[in-house]
KOLNU-941566 format. One line per 2 residues: their letters; for each residue x, y, z of C-alpha. Coordinates in Angstrom, 3 decimals, always signed. Layout:
BEGIN
a	X,Y,Z  ...
END
This chain:
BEGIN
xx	-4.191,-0.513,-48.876  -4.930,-2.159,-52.463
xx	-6.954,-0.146,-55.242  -9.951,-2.314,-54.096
xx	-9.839,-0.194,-50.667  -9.014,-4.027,-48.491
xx	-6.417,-3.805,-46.115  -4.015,-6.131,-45.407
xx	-5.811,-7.396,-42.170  -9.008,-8.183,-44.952
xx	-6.663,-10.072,-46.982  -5.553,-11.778,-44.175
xx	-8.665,-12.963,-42.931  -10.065,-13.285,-46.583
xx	-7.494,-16.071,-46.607  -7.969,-17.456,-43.247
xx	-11.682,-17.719,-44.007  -10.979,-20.216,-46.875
xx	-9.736,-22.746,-43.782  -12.582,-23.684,-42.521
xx	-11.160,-26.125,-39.869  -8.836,-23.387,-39.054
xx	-12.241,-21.506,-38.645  -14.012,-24.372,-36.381
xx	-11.110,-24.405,-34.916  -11.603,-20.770,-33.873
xx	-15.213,-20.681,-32.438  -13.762,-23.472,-30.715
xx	-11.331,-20.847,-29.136  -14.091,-18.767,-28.017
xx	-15.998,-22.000,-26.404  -12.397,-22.456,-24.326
xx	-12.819,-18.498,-23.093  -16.333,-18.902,-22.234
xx	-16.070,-21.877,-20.344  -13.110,-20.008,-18.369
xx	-15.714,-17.154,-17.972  -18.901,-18.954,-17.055
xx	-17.092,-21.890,-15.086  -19.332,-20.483,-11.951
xx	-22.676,-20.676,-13.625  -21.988,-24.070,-15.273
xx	-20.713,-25.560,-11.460  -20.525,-24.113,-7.625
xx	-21.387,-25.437,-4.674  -23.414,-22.150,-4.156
xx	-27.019,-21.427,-4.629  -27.924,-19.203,-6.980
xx	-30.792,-17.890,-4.046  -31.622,-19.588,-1.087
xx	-34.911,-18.448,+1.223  -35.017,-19.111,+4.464
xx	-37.021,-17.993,+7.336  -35.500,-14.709,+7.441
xx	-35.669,-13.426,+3.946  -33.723,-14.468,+0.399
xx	-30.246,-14.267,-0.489  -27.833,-14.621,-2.937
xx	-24.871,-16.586,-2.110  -23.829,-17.891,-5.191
xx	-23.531,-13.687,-6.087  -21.479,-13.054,-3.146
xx	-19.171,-16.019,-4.125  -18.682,-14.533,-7.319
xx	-17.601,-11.385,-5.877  -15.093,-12.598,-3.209
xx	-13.439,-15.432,-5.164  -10.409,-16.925,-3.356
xx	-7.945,-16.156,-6.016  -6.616,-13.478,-8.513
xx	-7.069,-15.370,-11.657  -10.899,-15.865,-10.164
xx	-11.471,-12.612,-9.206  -10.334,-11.319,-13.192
xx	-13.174,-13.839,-15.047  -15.962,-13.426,-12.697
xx	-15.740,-9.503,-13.392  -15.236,-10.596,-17.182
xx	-18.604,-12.908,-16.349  -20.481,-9.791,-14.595
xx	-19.226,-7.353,-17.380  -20.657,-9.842,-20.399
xx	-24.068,-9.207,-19.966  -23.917,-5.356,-20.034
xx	-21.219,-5.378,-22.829  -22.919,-7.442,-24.988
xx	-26.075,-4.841,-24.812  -23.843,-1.590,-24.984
xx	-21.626,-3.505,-28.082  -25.297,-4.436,-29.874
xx	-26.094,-0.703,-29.518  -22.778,+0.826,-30.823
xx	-22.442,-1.819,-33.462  -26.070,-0.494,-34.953
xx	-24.976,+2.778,-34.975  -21.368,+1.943,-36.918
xx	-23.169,-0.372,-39.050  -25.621,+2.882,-40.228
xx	-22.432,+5.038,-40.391  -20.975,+2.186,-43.154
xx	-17.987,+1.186,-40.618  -16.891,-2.199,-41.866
xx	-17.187,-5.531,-39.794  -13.430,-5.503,-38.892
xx	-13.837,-2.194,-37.045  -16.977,-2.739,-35.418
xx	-15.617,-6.179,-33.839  -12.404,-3.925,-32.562
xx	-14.341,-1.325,-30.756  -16.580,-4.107,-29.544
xx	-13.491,-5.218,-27.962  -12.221,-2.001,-26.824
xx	-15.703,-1.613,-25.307  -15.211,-4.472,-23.460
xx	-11.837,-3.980,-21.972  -12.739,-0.427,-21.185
xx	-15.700,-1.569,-19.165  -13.474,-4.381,-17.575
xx	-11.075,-2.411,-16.708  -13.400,+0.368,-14.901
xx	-15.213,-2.717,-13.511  -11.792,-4.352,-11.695
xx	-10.923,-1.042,-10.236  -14.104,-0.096,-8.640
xx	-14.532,-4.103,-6.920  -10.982,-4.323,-6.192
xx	-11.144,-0.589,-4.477  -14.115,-0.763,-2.635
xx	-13.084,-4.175,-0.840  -11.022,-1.750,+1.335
xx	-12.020,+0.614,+4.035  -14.182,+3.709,+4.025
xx	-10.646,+5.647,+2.332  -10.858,+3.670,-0.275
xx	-14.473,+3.486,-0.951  -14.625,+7.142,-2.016
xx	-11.437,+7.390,-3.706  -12.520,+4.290,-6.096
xx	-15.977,+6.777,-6.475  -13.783,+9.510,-7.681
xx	-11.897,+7.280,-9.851  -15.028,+6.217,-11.363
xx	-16.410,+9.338,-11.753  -12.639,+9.863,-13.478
xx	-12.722,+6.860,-16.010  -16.201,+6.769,-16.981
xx	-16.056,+10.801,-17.872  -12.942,+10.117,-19.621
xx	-13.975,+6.916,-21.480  -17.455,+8.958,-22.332
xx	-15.611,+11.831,-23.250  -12.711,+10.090,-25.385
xx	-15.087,+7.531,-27.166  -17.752,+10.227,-27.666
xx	-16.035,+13.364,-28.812  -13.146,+11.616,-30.504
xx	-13.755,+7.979,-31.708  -17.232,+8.830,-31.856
xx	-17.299,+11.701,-33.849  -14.946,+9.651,-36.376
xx	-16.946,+6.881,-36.451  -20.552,+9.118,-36.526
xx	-22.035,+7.793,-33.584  -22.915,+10.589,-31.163
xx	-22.406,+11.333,-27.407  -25.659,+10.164,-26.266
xx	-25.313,+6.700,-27.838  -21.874,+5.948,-25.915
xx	-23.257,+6.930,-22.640  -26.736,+4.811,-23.432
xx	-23.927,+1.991,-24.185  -22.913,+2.087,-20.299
xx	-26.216,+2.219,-18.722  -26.495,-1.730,-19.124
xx	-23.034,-1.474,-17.199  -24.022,+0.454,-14.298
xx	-27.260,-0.955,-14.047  -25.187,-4.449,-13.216
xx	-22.094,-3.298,-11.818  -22.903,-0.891,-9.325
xx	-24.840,-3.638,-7.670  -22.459,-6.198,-7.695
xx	-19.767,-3.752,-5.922  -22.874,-2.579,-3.343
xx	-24.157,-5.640,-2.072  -21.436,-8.441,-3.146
xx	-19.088,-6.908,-0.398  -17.188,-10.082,+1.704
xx	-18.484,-8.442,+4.955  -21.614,-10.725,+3.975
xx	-23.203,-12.027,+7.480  -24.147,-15.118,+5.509
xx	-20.594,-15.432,+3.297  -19.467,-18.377,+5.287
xx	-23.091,-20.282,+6.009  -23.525,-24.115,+4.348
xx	-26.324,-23.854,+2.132  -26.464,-27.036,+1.498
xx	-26.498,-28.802,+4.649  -29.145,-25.935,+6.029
xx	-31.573,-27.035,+2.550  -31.474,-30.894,+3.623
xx	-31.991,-30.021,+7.458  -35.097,-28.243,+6.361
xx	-33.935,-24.705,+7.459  -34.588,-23.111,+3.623
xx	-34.757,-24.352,-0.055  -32.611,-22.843,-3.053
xx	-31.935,-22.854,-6.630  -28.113,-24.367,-7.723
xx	-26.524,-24.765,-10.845  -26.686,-27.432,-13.459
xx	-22.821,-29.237,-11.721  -23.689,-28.738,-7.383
xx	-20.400,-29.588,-6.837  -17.442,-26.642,-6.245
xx	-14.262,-27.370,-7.463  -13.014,-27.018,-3.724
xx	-15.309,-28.989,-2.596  -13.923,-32.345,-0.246
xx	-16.477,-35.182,+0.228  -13.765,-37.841,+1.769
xx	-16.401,-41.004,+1.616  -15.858,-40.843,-2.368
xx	-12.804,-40.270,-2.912  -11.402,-41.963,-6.212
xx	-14.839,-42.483,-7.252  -15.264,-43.680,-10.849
xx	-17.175,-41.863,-13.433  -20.734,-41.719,-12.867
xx	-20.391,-42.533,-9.309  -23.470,-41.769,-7.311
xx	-23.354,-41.214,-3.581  -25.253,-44.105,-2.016
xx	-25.257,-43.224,+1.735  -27.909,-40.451,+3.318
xx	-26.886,-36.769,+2.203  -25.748,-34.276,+4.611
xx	-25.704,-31.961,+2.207  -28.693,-31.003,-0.801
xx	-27.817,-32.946,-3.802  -24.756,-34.721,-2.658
xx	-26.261,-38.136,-4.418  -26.325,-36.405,-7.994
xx	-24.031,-37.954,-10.390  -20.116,-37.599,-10.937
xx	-20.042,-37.591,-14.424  -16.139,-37.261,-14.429
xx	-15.731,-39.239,-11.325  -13.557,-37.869,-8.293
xx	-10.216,-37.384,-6.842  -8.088,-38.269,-3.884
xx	-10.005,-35.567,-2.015  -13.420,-36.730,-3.094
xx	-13.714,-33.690,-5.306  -15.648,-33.267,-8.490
xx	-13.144,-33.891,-11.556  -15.453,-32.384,-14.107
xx	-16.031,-29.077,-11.861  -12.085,-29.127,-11.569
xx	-11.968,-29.615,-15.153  -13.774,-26.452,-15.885
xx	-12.167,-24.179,-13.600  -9.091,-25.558,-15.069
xx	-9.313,-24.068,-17.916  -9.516,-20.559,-16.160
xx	-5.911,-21.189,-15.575  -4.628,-22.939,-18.574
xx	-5.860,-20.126,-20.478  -4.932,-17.701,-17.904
xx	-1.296,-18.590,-17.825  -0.974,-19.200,-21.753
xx	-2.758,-15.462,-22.708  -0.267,-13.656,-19.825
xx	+3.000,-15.302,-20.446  +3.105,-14.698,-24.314
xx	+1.813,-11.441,-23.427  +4.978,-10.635,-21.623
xx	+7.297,-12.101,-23.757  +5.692,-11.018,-27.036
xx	+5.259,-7.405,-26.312  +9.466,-7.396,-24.465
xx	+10.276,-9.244,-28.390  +9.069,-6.825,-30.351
xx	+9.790,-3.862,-28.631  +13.546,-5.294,-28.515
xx	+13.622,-6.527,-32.330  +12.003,-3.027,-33.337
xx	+14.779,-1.570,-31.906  +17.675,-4.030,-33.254
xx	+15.960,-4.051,-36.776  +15.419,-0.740,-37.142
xx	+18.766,+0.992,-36.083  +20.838,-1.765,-36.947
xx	+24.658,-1.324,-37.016  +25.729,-1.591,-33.390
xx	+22.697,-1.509,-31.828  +21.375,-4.581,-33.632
xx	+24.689,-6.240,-32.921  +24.804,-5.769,-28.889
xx	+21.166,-7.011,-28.898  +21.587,-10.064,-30.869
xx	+24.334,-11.174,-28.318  +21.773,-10.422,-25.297
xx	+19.224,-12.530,-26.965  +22.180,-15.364,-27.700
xx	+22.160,-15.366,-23.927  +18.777,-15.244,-22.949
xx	+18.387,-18.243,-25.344  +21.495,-20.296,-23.562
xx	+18.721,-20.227,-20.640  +16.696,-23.486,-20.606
xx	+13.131,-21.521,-19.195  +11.716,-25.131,-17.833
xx	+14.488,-25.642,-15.541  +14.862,-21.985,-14.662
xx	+11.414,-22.035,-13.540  +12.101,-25.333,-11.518
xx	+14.788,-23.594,-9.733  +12.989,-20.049,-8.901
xx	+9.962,-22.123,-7.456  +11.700,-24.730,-5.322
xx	+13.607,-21.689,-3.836  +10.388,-19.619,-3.312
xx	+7.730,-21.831,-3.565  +5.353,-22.646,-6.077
xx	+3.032,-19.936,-7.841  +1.000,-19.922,-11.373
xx	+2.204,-15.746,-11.223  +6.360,-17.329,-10.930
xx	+5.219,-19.077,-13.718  +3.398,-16.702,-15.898
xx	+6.426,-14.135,-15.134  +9.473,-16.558,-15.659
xx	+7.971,-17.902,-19.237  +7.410,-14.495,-20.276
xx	+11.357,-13.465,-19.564  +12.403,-16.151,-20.954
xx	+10.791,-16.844,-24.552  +11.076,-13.485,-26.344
xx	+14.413,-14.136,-27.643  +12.037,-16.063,-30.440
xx	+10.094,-12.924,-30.858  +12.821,-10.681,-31.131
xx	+14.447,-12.339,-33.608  +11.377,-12.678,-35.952
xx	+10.489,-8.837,-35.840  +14.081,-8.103,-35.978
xx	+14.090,-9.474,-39.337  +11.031,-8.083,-40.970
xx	+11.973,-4.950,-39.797  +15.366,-5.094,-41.535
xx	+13.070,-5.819,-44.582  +11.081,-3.237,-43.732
xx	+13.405,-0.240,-43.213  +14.925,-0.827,-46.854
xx	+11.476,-0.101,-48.632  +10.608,+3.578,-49.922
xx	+7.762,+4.251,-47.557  +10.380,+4.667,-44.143
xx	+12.702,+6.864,-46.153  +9.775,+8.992,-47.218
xx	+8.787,+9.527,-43.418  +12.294,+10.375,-42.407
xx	+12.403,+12.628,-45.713  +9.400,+14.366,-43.971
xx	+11.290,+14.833,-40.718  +9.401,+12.107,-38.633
xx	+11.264,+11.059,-35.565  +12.589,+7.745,-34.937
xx	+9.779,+6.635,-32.897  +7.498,+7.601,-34.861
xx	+8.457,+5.457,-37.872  +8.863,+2.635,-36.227
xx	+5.921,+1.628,-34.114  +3.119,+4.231,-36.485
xx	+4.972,+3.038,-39.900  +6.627,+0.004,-39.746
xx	+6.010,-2.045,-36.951  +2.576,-2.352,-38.287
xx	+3.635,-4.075,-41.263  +5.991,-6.357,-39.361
xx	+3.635,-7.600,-36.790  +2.992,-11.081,-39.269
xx	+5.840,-13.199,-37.527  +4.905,-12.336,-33.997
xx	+1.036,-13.083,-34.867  +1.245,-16.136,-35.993
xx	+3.802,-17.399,-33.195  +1.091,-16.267,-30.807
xx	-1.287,-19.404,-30.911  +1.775,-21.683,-30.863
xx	+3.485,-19.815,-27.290  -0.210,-20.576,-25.591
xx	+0.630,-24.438,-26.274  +4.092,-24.268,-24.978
xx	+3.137,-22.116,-22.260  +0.130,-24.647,-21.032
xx	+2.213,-27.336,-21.521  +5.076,-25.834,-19.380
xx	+2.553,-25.492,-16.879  +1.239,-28.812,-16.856
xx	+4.398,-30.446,-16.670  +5.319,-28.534,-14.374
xx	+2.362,-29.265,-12.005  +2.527,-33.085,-13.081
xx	+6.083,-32.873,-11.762  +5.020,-30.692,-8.398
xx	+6.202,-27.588,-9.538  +2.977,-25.816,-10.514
xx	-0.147,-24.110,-9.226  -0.682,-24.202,-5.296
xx	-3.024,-27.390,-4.411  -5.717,-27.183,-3.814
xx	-5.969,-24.813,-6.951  -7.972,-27.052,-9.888
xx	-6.030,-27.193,-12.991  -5.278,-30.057,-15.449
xx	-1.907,-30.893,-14.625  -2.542,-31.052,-10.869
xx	-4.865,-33.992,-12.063  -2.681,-35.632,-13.856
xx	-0.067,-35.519,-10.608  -2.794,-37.213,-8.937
xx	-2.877,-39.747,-11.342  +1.065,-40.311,-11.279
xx	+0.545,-41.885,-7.541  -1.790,-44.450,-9.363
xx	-2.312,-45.395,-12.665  -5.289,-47.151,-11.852
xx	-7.514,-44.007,-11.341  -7.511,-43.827,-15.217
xx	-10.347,-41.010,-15.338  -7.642,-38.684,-14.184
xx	-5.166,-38.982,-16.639  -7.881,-39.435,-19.500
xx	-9.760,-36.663,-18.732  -7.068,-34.246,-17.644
xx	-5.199,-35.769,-20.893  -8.164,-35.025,-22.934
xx	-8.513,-31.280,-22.303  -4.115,-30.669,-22.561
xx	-4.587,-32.755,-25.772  -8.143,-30.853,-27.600
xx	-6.264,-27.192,-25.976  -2.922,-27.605,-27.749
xx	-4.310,-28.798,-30.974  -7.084,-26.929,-31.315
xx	-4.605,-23.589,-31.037  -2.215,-25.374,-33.223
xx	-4.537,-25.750,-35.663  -5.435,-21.315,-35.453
xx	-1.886,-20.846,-36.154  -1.291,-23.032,-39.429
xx	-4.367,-21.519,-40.575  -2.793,-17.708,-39.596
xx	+0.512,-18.652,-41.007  -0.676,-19.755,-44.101
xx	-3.245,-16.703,-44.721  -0.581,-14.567,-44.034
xx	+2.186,-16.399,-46.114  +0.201,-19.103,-48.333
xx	+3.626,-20.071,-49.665  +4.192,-21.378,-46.531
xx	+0.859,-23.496,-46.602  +1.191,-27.384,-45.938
xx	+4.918,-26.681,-44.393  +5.597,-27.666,-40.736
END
């Protein structure tokens, strides 16, 4: 810490404030997330309520319950949990701000709120979906986390910070107040789960509310297909709203390319956050350990990582899924074994610069163990390589996807992502709202998290600043 009381992170983002593309390019970041998180509210082919002659329902909430996939099932909790975390983080942040914690704290127990409450959230849906066994053991484990979670944040983080018991627990009423109803009447054993809406609102059987897109991103309509933008349906609807504009055009399948784009980006981001994940956390652990104990140690590790690097991950991948298949989760695993070698070697080094300054012979001095130097003393000052690398492994991990979909190797069809468009587009060129579009969002994705890590690199080195 400097005389002036700023951390390192301060000076960091002191610095990375002074970008202020790399800045825009930030909140621009965030938009990508919340598109991935609100993809369902901005397009389904659900109704938000529908009434009918036998009461109202709420289709569009049971869809968002019982998505079809894994990656689905993960953001529409992360949409059902933003509501109640943003209330419980506006009500802890008021009582940090009064105890004089600064702005960098607050906004990481905001986010520690959040994954907590996630994380609670997951269990208790994906628990309850099973049979009567299961329902009351994911009760007891909620009883469990939320006790523990109210006990840890409130006796121990809490008391740190000065906020009290009673404010953490007001924090989660918002969260029970929309959970618990979500995982009691969003169940998939839903009489009307599987009813058409749509075609029952233009038969005259009820009338309901949509969202601002009608269109799913699953949803066929073979009389359009390869439709151009701003196609309107001419013929008679059989279903409510069918004649409302394409404003991306369609596919081969007559589907909506703009609702496809959308929930596209649920799995760009999905497979770019998890893969680096994996390989960034299996780098550093590995270059802690070669950097820090050196000798031979350092040296048998450096040769593993030699041959991890002799291993081209693209065509690995290409051989793992034609033998099993393919599978965003093949994917997300085989990038992340693959590209830590990079990761290794970059904390591997700052840790040999590391371990010869006075501060980690002091804490052996004082009989600290091994493990406790290096990941509570010095792995925190050698996280700066692996940081900045993260915003540049998202862009080679979605572009590994997408090339790998453009070449038939990626997601599962009918799965929407970008580079399944742009395979579709391959067959012919003269659908060019395919590869445009599709081409569009790789293009903004990749730059726009290109741009976050020059502005990271050079507020962390500016010596560095206006290198490539």
């Amino acid at each position: 810490m400097t005389p002036s009381g700023e951390t390192y992170v301060d000076i960091v983002w002191k610095q990375y404030r002074k970008n202020r593309i790399a800045v825009a390019m930030l909140w621009v970041v965030a938009g990508l997330f919340g598109v991935a998180i609100f993809a369902p509210v901005l397009a389904s082919n659900q109704p938000y309520c529908f009434t009918d002659g036998t009461g109202t329902w709420f289709p569009w909430f049971v869809a968002l319950v019982n998505p079809d996939t894994a990656i689905d099932f993960a953001f529409n909790v992360a949409l059902i949990v933003f509501i109640p975390w943003g209330i419980a983080a506006s009500l802890i942040d008021r009582e940090a701000r009064r105890s004089g914690l600064p702005g960098r704290r607050r906004l990481a127990l905001a986010l520690l709120l959040f994954f907590a409450m996630f994380a609670v959230a997951v269990t208790l849906m994906a628990l309850l979906k099973g049979g009567l066994a299961l329902r009351w053991m994911s009760r007891i484990l909620l009883v469990l986390l939320l006790g523990s979670l109210g006990a840890w944040l409130g006796m121990g983080t809490g008391r740190r910070l000065g906020i009290g018991m009673a404010a953490w627990l007001l924090s989660l009423l918002p969260w029970a107040i929309v959970v618990v109803p979500c995982v009691r009447f969003g169940l998939p054993d839903d009489k009307n789960f599987s009813r058409d809406f749509k075609k029952e609102h233009v038969q005259g059987k009820g009338t309901g509310t949509y969202t601002l897109i009608p269109y799913g991103p699953l949803e066929q309509d073979l009389d359009i297909i390869f439709k151009p933008p701003f196609h309107r349906k001419t013929a008679p609807p059989e279903r409510y709203r069918e004649g409302q504009v394409h404003v991306m055009g369609t596919d081969d399948s007559g589907r909506d390319v703009l609702s496809r784009i959308i929930y596209g980006t649920r799995i760009s981001m999905t497979i770019g956050v998890v893969a680096v994940s994996i390989y960034v956390t299996i780098g550093i652990i590995i270059g802690a350990i070669a950097g820090y104990f050196g000798g031979k140690v350092d040296m048998l590790i450096s040769r593993v990582v030699e041959i991890v690097m002799l291993f081209p991950s693209f065509f690995l991948i290409l051989t793992i899924v034609a033998l099993i298949g393919p599978s965003i989760y093949i994917i997300m695993v085989v990038i992340g074994l693959t590209s830590w070698p990079t990761i290794a070697r970059l904390t591997r080094g700052e840790f040999l610069r590391q371990r010869a300054i006075d501060y980690v012979a002091a804490a052996r001095a004082l009989g600290a163990s091994s493990g406790r130097v290096i990941f509570r003393h010095v792995l925190p000052n050698a996280l700066s390589p692996a940081f900045v690398a993260i915003p540049f492994g998202i862009v080679g991990a979605i572009i590994t996807e997408a090339s790998l979909s453009v070449l038939g190797f990626g997601v599962r069809p009918p799965a929407p992502s970008w580079g399944s468009l742009l395979l579709v587009a391959t067959s012919n060129y003269a659908m060019w709202w395919l590869t445009v579009f599709a081409g569009s969002s790789i293009f903004l994705t990749v730059t726009v998290f290109n741009m976050v890590g020059n502005g990271l690199r050079d507020a962390m080195d500016p010596r560095l600043k206006g290198t490539q």
